[in-house]
C-alpha positions in Angstrom: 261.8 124.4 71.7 258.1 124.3 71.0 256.4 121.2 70.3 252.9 120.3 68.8 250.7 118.3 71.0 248.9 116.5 68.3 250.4 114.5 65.4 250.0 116.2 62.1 249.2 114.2 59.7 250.1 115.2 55.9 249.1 113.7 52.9 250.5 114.0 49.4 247.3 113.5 47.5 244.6 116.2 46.8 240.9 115.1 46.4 240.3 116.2 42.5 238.4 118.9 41.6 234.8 118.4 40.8 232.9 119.2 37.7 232.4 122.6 37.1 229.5 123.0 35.9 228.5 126.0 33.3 227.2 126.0 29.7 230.6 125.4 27.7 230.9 122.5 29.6 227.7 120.9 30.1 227.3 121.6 26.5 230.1 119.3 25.8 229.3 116.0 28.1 226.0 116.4 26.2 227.3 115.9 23.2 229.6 113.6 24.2 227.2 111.2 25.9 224.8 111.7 22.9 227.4 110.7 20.7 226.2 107.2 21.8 222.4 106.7 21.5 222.1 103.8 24.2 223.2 106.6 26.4 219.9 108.9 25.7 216.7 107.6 27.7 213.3 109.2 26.8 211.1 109.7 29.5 207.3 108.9 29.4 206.5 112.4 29.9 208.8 112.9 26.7 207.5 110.7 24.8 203.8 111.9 25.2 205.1 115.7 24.5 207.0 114.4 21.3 203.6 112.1 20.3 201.6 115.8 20.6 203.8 118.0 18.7 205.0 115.4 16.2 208.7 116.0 17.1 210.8 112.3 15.9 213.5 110.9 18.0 216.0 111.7 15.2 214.9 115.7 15.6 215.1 115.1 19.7 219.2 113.3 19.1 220.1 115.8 16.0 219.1 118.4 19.0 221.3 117.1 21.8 224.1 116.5 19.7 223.9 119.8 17.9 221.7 122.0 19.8 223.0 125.1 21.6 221.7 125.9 25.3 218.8 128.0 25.6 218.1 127.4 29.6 221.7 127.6 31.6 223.1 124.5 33.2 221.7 124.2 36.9 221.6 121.0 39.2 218.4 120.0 39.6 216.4 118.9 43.1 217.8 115.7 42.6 221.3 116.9 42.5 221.4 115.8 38.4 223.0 118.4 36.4 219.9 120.1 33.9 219.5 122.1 30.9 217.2 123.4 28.3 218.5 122.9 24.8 217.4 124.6 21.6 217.9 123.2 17.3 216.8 123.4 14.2 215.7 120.6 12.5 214.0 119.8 9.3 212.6 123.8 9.7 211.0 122.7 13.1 212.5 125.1 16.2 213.1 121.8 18.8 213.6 122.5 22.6 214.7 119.6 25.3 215.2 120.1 28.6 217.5 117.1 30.0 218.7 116.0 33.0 222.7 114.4 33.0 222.6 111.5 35.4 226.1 110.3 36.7 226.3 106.7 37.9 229.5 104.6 38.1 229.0 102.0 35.1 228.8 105.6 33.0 226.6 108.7 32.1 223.9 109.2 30.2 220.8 111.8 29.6 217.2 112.0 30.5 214.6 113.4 28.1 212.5 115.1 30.5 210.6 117.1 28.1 210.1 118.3 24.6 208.5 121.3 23.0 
């Protein structure tokens, strides 16, 4: 009879699967988290680009909640997932690239730029 010399131990609960990430579904936390527009910050770079090329906050939400992706999903150097996004609005052609940022009290996007 063979025995094991070490205790095996076995547990019934897997770890869950993480996120994966690709454009159907980063399109969709998008617009879920801009659903809520406390959930959208706008970053001073942003808001300078935005000031320039007199793009309005309503063009830069109307964009994230309806926009398509024009730059695929990646995770960024701060391990944040990223995308470029691309609308029409109001006859203006608006691009965003945003940064999802995942903390525990919820998620919610970065602005980085707009052009």
């Amino acid at each position: 009879m063979f025995r094991c010399p070490l205790p095996v131990i076995i547990t019934g609960m897997s770890e869950p699967l993480p996120f994966r990430l690709n454009d159907t579904n980063m399109l969709r936390l998008i617009r879920q988290i801009a659903a809520d527009s406390g959930s959208v910050y706008f970053a001073a770079h942003a808001m300078k680009r935005m000031k320039e090329r007199r793009i309005t906050r309503s063009q830069v939400m109307a964009c994230l909640r309806n926009g398509t992706i024009d730059e695929p999903a990646h995770t960024n150097i701060k391990g944040n997932l990223q995308c470029t996004l691309r609308h029409r609005h109001a006859g203006d052609l608006v691009k965003a690239a945003v940064a999802v940022e995942k903390e525990e009290s919820g998620n919610w996007i970065v602005v980085i730029t707009v052009f």
